[in-house]
CHARMM-style PDB file with segment names, atoms N, HN, CA, C and O in Angstrom:
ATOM      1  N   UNK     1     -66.561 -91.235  46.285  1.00  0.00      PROA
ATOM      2  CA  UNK     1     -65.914 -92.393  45.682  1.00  0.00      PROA
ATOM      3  C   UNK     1     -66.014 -93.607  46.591  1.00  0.00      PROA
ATOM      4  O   UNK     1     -65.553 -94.713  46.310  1.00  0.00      PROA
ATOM      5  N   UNK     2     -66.692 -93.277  47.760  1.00  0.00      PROA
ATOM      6  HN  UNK     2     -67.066 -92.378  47.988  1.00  0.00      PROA
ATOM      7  CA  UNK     2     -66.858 -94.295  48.828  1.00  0.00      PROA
ATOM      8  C   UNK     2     -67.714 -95.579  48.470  1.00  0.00      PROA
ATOM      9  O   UNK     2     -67.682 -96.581  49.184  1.00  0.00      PROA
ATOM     10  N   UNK     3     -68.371 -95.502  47.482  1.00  0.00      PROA
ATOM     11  HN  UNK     3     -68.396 -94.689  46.902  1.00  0.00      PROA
ATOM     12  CA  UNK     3     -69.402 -96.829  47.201  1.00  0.00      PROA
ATOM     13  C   UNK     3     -69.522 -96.895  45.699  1.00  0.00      PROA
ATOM     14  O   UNK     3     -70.612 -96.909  45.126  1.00  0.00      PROA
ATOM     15  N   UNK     4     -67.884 -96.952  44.836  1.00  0.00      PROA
ATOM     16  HN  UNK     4     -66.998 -96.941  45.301  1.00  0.00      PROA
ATOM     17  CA  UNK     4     -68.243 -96.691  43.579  1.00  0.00      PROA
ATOM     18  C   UNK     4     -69.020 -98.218  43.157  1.00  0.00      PROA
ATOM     19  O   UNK     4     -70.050 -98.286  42.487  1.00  0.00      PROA
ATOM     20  N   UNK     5     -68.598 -98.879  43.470  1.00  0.00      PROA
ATOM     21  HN  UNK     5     -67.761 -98.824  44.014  1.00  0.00      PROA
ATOM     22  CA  UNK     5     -69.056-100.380  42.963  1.00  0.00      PROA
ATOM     23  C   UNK     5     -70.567-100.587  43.095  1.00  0.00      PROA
ATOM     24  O   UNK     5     -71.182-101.254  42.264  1.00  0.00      PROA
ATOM     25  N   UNK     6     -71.241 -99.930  44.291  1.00  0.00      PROA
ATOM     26  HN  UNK     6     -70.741 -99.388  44.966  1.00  0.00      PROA
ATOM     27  CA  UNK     6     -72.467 -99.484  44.188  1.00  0.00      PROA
ATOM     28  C   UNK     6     -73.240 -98.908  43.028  1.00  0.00      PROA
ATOM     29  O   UNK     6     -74.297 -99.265  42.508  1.00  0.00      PROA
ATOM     30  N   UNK     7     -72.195 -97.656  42.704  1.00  0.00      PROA
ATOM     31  HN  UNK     7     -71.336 -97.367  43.126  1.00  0.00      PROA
ATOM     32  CA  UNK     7     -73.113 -96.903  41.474  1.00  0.00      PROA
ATOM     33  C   UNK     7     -72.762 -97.888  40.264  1.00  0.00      PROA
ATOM     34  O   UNK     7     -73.697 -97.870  39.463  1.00  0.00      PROA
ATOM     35  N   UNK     8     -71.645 -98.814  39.823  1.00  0.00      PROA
ATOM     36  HN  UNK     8     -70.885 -98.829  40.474  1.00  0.00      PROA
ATOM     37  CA  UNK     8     -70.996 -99.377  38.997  1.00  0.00      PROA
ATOM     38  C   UNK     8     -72.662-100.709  38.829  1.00  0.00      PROA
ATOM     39  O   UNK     8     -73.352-100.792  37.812  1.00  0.00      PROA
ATOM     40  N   UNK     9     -72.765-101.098  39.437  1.00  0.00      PROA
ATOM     41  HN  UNK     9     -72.204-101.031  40.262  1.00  0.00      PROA
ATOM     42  CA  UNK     9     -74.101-102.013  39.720  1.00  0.00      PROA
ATOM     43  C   UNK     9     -75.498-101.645  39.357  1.00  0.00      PROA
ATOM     44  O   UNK     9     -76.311-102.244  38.653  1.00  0.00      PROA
ATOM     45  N   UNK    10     -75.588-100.454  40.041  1.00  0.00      PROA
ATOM     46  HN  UNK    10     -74.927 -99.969  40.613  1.00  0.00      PROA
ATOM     47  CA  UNK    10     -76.700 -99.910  39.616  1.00  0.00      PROA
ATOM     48  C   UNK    10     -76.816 -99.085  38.608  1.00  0.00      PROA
ATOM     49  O   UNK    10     -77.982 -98.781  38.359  1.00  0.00      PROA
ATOM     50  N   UNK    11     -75.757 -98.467  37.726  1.00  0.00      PROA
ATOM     51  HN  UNK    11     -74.809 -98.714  37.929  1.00  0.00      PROA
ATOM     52  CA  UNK    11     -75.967 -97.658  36.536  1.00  0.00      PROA
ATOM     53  C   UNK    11     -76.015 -99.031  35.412  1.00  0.00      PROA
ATOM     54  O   UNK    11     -76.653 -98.936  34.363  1.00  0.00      PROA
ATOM     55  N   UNK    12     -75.348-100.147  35.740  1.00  0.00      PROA
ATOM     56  HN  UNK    12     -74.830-100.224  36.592  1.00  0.00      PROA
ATOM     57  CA  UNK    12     -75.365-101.193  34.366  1.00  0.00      PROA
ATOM     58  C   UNK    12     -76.387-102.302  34.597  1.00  0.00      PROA
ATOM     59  O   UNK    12     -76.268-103.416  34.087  1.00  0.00      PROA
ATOM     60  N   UNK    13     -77.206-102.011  35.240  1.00  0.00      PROA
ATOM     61  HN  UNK    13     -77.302-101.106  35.654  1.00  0.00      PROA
ATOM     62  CA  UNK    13     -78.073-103.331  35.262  1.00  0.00      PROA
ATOM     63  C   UNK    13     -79.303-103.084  34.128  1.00  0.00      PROA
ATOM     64  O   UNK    13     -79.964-104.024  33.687  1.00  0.00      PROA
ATOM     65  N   UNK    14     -79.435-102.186  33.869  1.00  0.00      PROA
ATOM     66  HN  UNK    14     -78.897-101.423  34.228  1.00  0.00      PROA
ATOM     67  CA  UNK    14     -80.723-101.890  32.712  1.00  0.00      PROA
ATOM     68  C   UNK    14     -80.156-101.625  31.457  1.00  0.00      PROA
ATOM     69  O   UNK    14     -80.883-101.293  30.521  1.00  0.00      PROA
ATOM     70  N   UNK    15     -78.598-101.764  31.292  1.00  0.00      PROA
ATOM     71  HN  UNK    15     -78.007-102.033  32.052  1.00  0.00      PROA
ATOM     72  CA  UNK    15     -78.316-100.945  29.935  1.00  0.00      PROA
ATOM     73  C   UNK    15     -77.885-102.127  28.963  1.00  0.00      PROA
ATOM     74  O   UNK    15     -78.109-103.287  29.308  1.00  0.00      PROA
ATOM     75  N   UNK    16     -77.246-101.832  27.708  1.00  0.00      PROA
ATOM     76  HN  UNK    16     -77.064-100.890  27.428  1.00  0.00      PROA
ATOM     77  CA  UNK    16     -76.273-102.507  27.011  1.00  0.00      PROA
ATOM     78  C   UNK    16     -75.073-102.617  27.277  1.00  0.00      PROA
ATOM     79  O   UNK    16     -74.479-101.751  27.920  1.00  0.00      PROA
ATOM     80  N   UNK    17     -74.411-103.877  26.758  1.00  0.00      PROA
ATOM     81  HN  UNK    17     -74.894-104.580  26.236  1.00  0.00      PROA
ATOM     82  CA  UNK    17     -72.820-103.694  27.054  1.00  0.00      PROA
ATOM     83  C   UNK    17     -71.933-102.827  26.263  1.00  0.00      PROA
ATOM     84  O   UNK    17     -70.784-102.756  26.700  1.00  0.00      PROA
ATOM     85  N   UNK    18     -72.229-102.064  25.066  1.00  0.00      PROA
ATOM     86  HN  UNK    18     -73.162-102.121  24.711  1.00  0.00      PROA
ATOM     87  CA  UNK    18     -71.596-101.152  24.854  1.00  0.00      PROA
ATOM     88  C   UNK    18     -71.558 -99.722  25.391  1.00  0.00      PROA
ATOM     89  O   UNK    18     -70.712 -98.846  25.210  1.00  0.00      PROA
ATOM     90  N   UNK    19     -72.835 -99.709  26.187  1.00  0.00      PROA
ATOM     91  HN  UNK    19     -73.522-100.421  26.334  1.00  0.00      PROA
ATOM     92  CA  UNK    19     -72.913 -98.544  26.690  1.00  0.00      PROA
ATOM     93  C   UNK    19     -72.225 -98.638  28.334  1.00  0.00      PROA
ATOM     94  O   UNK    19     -71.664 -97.615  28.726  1.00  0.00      PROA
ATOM     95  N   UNK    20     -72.270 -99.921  29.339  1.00  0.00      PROA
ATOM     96  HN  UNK    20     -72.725-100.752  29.021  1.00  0.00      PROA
ATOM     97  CA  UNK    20     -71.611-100.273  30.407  1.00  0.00      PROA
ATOM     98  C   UNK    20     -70.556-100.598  29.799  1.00  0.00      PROA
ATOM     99  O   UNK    20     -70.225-101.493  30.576  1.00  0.00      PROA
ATOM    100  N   UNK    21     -69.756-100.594  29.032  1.00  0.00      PROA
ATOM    101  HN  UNK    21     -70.025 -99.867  28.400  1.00  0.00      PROA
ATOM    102  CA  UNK    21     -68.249-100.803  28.860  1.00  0.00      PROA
ATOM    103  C   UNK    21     -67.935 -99.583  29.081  1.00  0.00      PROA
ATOM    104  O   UNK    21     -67.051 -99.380  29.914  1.00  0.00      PROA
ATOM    105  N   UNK    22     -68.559 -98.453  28.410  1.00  0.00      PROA
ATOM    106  HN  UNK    22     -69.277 -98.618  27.733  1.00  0.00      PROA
ATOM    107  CA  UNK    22     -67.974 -97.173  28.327  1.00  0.00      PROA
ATOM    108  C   UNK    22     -68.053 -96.534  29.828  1.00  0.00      PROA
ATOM    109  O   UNK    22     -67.059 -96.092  30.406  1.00  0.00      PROA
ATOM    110  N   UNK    23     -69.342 -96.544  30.369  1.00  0.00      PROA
ATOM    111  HN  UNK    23     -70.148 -96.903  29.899  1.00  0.00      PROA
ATOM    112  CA  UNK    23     -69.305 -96.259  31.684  1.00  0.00      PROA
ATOM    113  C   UNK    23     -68.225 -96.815  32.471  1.00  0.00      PROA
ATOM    114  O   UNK    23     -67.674 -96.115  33.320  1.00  0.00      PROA
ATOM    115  N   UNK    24     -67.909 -97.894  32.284  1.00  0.00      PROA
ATOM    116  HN  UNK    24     -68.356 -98.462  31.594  1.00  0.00      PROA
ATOM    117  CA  UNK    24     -66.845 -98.906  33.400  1.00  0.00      PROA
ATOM    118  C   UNK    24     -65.703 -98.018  33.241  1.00  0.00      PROA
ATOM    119  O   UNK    24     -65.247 -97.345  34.165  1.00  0.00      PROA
ATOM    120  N   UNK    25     -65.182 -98.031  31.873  1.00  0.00      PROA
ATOM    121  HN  UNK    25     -65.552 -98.579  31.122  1.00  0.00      PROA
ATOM    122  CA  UNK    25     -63.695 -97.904  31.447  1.00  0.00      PROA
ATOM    123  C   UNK    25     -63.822 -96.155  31.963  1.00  0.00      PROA
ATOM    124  O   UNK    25     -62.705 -95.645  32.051  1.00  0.00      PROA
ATOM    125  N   UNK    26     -65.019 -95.171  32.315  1.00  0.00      PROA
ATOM    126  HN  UNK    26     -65.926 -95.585  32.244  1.00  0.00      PROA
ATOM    127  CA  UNK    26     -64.740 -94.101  32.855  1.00  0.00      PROA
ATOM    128  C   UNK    26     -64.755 -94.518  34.187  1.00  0.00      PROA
ATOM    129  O   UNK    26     -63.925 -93.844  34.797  1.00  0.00      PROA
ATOM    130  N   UNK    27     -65.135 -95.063  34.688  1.00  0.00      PROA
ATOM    131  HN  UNK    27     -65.809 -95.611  34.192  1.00  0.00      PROA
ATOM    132  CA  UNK    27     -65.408 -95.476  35.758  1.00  0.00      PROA
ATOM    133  C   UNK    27     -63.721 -95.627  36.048  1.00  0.00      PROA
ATOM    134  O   UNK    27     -63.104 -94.658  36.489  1.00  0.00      PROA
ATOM    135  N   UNK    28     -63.266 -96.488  35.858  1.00  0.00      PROA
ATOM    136  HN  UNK    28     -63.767 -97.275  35.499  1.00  0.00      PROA
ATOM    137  CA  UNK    28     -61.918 -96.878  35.904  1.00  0.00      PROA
ATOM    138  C   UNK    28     -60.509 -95.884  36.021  1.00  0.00      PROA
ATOM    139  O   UNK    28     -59.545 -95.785  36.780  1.00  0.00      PROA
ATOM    140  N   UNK    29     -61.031 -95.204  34.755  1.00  0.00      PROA
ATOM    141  HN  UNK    29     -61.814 -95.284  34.139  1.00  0.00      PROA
ATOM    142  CA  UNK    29     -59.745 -94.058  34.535  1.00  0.00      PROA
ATOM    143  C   UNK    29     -60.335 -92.838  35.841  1.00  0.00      PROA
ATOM    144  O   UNK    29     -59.452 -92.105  36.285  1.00  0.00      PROA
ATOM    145  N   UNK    30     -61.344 -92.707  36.241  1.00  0.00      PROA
ATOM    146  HN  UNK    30     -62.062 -93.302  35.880  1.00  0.00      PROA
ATOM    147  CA  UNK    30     -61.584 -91.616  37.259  1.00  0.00      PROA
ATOM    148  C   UNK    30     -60.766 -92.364  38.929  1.00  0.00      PROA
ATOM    149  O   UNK    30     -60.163 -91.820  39.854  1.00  0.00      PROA
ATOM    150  N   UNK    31     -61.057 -93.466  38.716  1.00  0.00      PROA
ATOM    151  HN  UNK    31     -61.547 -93.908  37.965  1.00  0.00      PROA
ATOM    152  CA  UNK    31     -60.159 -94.415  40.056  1.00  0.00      PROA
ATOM    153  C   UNK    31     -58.673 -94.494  39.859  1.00  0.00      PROA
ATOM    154  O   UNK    31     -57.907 -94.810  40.770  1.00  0.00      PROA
ATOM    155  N   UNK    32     -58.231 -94.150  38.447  1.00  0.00      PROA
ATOM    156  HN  UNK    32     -58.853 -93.894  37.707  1.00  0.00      PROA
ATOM    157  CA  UNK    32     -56.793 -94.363  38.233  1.00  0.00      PROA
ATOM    158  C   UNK    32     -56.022 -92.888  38.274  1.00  0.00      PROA
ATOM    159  O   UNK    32     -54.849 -92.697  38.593  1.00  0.00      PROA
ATOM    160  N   UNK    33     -56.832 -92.074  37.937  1.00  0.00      PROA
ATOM    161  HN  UNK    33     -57.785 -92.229  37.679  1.00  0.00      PROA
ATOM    162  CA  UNK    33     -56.272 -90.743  38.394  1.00  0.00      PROA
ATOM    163  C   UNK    33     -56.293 -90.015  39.427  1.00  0.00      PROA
ATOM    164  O   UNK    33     -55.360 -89.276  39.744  1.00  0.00      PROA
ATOM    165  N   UNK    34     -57.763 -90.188  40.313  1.00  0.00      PROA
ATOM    166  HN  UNK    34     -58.520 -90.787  40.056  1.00  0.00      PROA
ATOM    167  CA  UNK    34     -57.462 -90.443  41.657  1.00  0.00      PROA
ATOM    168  C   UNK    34     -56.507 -91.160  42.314  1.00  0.00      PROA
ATOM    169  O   UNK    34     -56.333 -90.710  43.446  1.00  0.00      PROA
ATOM    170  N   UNK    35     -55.861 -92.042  42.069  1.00  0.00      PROA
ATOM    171  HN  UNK    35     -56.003 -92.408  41.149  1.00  0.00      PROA
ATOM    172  CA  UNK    35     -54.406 -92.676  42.673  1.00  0.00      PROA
ATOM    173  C   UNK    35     -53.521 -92.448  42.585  1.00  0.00      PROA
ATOM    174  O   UNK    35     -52.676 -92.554  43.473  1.00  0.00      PROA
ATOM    175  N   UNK    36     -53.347 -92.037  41.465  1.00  0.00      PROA
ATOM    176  HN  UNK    36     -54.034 -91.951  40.744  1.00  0.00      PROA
ATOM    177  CA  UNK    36     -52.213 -91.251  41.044  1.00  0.00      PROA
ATOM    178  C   UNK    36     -52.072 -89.991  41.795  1.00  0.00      PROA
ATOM    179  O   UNK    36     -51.033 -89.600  42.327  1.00  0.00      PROA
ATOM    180  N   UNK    37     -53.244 -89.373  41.789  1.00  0.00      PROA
ATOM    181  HN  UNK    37     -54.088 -89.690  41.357  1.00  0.00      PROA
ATOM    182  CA  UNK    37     -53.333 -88.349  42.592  1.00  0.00      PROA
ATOM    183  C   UNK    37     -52.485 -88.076  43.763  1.00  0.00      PROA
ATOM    184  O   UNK    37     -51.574 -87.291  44.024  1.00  0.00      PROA
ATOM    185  N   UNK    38     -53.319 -89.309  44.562  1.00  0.00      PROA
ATOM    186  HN  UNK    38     -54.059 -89.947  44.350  1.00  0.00      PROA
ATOM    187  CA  UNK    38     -53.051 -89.536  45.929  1.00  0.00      PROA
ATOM    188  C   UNK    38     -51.861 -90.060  46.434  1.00  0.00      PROA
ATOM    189  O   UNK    38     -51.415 -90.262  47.564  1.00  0.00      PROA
ATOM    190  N   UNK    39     -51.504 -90.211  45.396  1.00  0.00      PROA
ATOM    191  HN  UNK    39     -51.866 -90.048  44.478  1.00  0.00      PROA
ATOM    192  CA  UNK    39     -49.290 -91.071  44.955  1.00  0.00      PROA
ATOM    193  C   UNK    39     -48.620 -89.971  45.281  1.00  0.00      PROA
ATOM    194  O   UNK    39     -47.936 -89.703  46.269  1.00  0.00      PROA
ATOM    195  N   UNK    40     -48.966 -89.226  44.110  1.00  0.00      PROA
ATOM    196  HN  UNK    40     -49.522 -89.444  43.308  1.00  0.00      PROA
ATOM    197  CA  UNK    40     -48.268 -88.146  44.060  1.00  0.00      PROA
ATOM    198  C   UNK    40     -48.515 -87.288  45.407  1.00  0.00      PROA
ATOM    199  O   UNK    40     -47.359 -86.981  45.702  1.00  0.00      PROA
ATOM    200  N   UNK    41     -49.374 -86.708  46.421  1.00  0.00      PROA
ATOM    201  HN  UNK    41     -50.312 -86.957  46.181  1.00  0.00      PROA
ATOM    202  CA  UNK    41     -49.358 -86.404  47.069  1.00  0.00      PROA
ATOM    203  C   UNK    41     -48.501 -87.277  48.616  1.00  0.00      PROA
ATOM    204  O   UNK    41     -47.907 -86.798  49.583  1.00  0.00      PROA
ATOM    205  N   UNK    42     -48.820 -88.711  48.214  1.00  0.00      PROA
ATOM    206  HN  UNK    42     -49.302 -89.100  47.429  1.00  0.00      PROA
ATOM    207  CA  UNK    42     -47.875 -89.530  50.001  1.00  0.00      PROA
ATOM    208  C   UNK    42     -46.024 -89.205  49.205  1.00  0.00      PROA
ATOM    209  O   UNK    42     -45.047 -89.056  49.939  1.00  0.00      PROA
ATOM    210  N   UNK    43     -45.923 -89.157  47.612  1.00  0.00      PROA
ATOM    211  HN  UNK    43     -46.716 -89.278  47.016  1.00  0.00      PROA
ATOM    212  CA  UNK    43     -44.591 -88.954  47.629  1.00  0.00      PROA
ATOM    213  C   UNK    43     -44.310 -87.498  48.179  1.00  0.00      PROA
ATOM    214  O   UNK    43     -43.239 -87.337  48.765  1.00  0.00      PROA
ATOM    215  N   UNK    44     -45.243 -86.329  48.036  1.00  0.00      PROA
ATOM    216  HN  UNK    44     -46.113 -86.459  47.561  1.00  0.00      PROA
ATOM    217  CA  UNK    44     -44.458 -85.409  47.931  1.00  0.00      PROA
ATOM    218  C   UNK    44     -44.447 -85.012  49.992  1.00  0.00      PROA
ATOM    219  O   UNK    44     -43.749 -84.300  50.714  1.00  0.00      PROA
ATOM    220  N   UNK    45     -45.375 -85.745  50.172  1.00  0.00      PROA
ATOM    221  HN  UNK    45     -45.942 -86.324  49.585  1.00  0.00      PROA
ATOM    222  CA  UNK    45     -45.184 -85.503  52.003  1.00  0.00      PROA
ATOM    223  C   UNK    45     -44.319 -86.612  52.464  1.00  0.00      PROA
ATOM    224  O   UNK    45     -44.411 -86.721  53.687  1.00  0.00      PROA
ATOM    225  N   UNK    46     -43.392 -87.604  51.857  1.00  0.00      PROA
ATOM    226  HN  UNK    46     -43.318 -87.516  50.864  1.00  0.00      PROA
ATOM    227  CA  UNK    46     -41.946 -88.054  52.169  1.00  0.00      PROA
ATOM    228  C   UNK    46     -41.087 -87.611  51.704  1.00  0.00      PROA
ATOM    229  O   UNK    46     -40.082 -88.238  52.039  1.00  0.00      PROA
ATOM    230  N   UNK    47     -40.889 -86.874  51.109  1.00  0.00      PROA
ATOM    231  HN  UNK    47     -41.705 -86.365  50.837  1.00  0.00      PROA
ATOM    232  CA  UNK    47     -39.633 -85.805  50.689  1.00  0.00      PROA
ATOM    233  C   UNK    47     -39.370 -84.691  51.684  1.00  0.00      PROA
ATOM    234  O   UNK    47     -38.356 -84.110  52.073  1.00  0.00      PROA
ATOM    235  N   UNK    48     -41.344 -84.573  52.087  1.00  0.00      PROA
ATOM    236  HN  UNK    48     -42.168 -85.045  51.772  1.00  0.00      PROA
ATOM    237  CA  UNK    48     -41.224 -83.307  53.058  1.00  0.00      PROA
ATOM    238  C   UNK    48     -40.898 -84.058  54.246  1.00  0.00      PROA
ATOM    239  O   UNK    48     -39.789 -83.578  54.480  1.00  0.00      PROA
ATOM    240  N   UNK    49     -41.114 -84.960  55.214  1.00  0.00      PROA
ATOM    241  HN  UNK    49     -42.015 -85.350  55.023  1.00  0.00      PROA
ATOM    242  CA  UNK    49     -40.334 -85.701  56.224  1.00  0.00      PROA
ATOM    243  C   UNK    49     -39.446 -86.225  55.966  1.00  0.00      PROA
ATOM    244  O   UNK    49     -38.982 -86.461  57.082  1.00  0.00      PROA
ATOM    245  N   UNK    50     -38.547 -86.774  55.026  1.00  0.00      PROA
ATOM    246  HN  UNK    50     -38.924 -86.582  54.120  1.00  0.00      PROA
ATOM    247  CA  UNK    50     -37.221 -87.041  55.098  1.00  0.00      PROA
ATOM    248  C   UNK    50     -36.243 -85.585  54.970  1.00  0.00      PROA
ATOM    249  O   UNK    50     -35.087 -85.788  55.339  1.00  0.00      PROA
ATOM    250  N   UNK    51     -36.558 -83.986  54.454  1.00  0.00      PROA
ATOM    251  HN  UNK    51     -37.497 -83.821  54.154  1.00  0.00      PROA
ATOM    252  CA  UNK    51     -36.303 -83.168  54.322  1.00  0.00      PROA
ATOM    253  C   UNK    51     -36.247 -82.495  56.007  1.00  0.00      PROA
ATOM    254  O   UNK    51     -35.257 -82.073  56.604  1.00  0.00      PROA
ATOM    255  N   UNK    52     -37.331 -82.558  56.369  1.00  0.00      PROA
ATOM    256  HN  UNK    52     -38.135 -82.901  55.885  1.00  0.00      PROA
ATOM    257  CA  UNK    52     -37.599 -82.386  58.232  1.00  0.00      PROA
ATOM    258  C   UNK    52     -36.588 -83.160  59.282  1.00  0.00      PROA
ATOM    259  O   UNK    52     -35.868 -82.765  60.198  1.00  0.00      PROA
ATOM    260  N   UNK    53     -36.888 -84.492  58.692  1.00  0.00      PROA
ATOM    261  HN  UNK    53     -37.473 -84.813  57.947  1.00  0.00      PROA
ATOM    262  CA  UNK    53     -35.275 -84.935  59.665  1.00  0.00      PROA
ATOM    263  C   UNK    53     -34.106 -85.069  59.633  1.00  0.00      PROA
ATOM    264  O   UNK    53     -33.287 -85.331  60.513  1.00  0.00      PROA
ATOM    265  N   UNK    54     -33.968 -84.768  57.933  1.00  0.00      PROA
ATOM    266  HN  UNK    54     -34.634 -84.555  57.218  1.00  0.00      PROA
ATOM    267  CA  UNK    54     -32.463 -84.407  57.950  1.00  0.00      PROA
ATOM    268  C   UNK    54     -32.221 -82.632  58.486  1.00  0.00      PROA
ATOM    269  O   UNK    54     -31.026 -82.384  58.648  1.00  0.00      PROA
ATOM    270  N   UNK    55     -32.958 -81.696  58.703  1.00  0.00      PROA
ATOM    271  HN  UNK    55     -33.928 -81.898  58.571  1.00  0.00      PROA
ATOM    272  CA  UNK    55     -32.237 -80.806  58.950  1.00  0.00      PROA
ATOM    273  C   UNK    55     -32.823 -81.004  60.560  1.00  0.00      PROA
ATOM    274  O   UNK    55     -32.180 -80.521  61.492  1.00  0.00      PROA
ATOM    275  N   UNK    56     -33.726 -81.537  60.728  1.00  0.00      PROA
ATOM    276  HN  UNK    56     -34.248 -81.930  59.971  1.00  0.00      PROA
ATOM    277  CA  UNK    56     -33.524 -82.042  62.711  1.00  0.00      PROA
ATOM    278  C   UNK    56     -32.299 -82.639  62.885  1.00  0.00      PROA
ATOM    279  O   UNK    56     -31.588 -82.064  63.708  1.00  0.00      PROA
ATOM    280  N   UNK    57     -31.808 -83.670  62.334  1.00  0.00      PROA
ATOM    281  HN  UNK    57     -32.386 -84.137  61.665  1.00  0.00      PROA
ATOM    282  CA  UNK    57     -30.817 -84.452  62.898  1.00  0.00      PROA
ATOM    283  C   UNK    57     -29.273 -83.390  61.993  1.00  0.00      PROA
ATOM    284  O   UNK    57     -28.141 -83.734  62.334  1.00  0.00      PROA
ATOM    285  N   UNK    58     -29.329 -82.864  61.521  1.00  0.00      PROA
ATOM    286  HN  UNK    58     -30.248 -82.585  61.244  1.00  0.00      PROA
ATOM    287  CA  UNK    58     -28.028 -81.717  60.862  1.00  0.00      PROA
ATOM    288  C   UNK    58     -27.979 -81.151  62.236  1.00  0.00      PROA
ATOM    289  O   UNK    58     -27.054 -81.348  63.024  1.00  0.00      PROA
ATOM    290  N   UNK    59     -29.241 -80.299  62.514  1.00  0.00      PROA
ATOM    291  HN  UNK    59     -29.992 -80.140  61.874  1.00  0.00      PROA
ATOM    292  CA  UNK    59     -29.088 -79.188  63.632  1.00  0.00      PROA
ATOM    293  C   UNK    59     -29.090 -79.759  65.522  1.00  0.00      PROA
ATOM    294  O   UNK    59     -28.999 -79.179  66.604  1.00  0.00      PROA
ATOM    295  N   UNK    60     -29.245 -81.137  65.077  1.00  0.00      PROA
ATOM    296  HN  UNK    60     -29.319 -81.608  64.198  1.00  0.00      PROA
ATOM    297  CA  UNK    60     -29.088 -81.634  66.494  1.00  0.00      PROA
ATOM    298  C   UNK    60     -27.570 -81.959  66.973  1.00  0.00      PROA
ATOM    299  O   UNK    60     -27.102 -81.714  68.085  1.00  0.00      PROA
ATOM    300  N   UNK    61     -26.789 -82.682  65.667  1.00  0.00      PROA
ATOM    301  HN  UNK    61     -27.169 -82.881  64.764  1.00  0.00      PROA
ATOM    302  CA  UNK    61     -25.182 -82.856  65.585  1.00  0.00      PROA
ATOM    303  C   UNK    61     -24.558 -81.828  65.987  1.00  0.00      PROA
ATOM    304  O   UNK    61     -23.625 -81.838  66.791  1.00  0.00      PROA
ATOM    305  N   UNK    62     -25.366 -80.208  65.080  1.00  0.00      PROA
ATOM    306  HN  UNK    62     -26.124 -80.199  64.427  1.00  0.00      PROA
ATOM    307  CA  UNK    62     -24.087 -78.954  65.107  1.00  0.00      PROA
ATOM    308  C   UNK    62     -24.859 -79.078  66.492  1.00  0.00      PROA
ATOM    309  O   UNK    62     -23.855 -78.991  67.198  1.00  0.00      PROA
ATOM    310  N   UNK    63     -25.798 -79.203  67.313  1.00  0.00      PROA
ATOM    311  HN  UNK    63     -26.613 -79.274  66.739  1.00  0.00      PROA
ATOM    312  CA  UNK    63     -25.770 -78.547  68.913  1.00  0.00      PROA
ATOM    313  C   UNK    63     -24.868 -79.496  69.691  1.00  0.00      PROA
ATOM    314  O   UNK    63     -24.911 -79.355  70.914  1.00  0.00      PROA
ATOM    315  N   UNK    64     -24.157 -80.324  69.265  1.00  0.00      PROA
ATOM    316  HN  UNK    64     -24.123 -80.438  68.273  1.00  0.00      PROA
ATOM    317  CA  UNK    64     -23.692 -81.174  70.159  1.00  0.00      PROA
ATOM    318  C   UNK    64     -22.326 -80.780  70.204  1.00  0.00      PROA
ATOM    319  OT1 UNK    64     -21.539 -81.361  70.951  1.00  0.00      PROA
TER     320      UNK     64
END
């Protein structure tokens, strides 16, 4: 996914615009679910560090 704008360039330069619309708009939804993706994964590893320091800082209080 590192150079999509690359392939985005070079798959529509010889075609029609009904056929590069359709490519784009996949083009698009494959970048939008990849993000989502990747959302969903930074939320679920801050639940897991705010979950980590509340029972660090629980179990640091009861040692005190």
């Amino acid at each position: 996914q590192k150079h999509w704008a690359k392939e985005v360039i070079q798959r529509t330069k010889k075609r029609d615009n009904i056929i590069n619309t359709r490519f784009v708009q996949k083009k698009i939804k494959q970048l939008t679910d990849e993000i989502a993706a990747l959302s969903a994964n930074i939320t679920d590893l801050q639940i897991q560090l705010t979950t980590y320091w509340s029972h660090t800082t629980v179990e640091t209080t009861a040692q005190n």
